[in-house]
C-alpha positions in Angstrom: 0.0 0.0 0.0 2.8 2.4 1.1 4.6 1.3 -2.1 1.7 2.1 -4.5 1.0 5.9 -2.5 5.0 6.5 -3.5 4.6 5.5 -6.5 1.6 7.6 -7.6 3.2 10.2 -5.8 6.1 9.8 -8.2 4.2 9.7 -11.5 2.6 13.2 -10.6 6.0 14.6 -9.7 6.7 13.1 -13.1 4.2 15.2 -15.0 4.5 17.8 -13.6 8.1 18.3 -14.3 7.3 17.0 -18.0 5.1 20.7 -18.1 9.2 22.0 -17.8 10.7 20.2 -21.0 10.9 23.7 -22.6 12.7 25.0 -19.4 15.3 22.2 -17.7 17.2 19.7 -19.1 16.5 15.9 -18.1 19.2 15.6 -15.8 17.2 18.7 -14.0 14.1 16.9 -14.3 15.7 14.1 -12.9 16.8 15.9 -9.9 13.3 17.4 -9.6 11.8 14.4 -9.3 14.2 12.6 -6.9 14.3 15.3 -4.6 10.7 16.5 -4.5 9.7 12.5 -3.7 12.6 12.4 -1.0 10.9 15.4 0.9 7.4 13.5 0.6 8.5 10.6 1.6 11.2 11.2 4.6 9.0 14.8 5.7 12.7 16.1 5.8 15.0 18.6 3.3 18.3 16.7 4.6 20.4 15.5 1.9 21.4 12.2 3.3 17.5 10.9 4.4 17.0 11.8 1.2 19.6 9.7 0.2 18.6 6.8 2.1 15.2 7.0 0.9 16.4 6.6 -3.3 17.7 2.9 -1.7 20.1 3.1 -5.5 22.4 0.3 -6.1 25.6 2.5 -5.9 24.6 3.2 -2.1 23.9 6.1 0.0 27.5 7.4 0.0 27.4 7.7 -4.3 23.9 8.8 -3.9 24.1 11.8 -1.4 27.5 13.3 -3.5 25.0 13.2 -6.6 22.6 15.0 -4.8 25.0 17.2 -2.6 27.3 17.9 -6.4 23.2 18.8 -8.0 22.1 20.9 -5.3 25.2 22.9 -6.0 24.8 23.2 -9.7 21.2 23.4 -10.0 20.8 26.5 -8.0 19.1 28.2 -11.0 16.1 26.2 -10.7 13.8 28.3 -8.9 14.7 31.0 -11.4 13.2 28.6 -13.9 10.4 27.8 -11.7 9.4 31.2 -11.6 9.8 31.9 -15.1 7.3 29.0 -16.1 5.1 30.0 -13.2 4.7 33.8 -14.8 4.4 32.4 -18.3 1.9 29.7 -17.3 -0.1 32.5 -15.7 0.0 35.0 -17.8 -1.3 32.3 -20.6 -4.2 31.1 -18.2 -5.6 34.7 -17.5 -5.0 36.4 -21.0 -9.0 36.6 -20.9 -9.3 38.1 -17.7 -8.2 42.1 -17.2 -9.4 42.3 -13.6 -6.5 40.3 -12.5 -5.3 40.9 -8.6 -1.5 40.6 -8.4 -0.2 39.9 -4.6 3.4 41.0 -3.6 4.0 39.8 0.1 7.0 39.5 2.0 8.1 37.2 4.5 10.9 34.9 6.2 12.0 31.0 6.7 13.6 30.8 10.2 15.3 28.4 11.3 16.2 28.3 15.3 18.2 25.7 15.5 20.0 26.0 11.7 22.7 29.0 12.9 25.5 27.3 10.9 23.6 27.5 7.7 25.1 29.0 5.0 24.9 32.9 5.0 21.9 32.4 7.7 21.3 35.9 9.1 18.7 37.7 11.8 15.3 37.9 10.9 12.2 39.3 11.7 10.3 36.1 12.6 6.3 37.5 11.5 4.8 34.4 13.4 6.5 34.7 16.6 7.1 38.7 16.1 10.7 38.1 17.5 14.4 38.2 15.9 15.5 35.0 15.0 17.8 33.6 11.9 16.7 32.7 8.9 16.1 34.1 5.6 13.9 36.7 3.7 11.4 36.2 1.0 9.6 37.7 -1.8 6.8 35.9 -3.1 3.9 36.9 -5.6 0.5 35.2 -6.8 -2.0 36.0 -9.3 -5.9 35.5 -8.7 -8.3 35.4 -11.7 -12.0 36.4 -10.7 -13.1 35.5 -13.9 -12.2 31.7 -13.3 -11.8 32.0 -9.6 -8.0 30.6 -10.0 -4.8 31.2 -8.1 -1.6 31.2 -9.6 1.8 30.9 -7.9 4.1 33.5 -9.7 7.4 34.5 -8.0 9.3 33.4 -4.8 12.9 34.3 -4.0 14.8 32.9 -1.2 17.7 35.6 -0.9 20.4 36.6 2.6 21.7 39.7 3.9 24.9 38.5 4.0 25.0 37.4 0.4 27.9 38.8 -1.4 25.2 39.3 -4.2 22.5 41.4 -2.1 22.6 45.6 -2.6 19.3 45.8 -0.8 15.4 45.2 -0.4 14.5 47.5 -2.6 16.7 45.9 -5.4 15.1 42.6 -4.5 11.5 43.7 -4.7 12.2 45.7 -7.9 14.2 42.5 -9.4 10.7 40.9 -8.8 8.7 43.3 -10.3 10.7 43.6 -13.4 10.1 39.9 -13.9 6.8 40.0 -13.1 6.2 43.2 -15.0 7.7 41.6 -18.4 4.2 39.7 -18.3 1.6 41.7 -16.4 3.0 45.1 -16.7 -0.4 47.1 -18.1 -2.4 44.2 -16.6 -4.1 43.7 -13.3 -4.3 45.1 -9.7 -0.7 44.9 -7.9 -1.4 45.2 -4.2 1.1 45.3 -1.9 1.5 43.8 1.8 2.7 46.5 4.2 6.5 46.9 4.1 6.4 47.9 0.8 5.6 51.5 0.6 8.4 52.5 0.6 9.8 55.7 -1.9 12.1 53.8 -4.3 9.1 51.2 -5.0 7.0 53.6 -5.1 8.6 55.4 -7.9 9.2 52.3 -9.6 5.4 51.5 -10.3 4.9 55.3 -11.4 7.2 54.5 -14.1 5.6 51.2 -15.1 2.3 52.9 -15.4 
């Protein structure tokens, strides 16, 4: 029984990953789909359960320097994701022109994970208290016309990143990508936090 629920699990991950032919390569997709079933099936994101649970012939050892040596090189993925997520939405709601675009902020802590890599303090919003983890961006689309909800954008980013310049120049890296679809389409609303000058500006100008 436990066998067959893994297995159907496995042929959805399967076709939904097939929906990214035009965007990853099959070594990708293979990655996709071993690591997405691993997190079902151990309830866990650590690398060597994960391991453990593919049960490959070459053994866990072979199998975790795979994963460990894709985790690495793959790290372009969720820009991919969120590419095919914009341009799946956009394509779903080109009917609809009263569409409501969500930008909300947020943050994945993690109290007991301070030797992550490039883990910082953050503003915990469940427990309203400083803790470390790492900031977010995320973005969905609703559709009244078809009452649907679309995923659009999530970025996981750190303050400590020799790559981050700001908030600002986060949220506006999102709304450019965002904006390359839905630009003169839809209602952006905006959780608080995000009222600030700069971002306000930058909508002005997309107007």
């Amino acid at each position: 029984m436990i066998y067959e629920i893994a297995e159907n699990v496995k042929r959805k991950i399967l076709i939904l990953t097939q929906n990214l032919n035009d965007y990853i390569t099959r070594p990708q997709q293979k990655y996709m789909i071993e690591m997405v079933s691993g997190v079902f099936a151990t309830k866990s994101l650590n690398l060597t359960s994960i391991a453990g649970y593919l049960n490959e012939r070459c053994g866990v050892k072979h199998s975790l320097k795979r994963l460990q040596r894709n985790t690495f090189n793959y790290s372009t993925l969720l820009d991919i994701s969120n590419a095919y997520n914009i341009d799946y939405a956009y394509n779903e709601t080109k009917s609809d022109d009263r569409l409501i675009i969500s930008i909300d902020g947020g943050d994945l802590t993690h109290d007991y994970g301070i030797g992550f890599e490039l883990i910082g303090k953050v503003h915990d919003g469940s427990s309203n208290k400083v803790g470390y983890g790492y900031p977010l961006n995320h973005a969905v689309c609703y559709s009244p016309k078809s009452k649907r909800m679309f995923s659009l954008y999530i970025d996981v980013y750190s303050y400590k990143s020799s790559n981050f310049k700001s908030e600002n120049a986060k949220t506006i890296e999102m709304l450019e990508k965002i904006g390359i679809r839905f630009k003169d389409k839809g209602l952006f609303v905006f959780d608080r936090g995000y009222d600030r000058g700069e971002i306000l500006r930058y909508m002005l100008r997309m107007v």
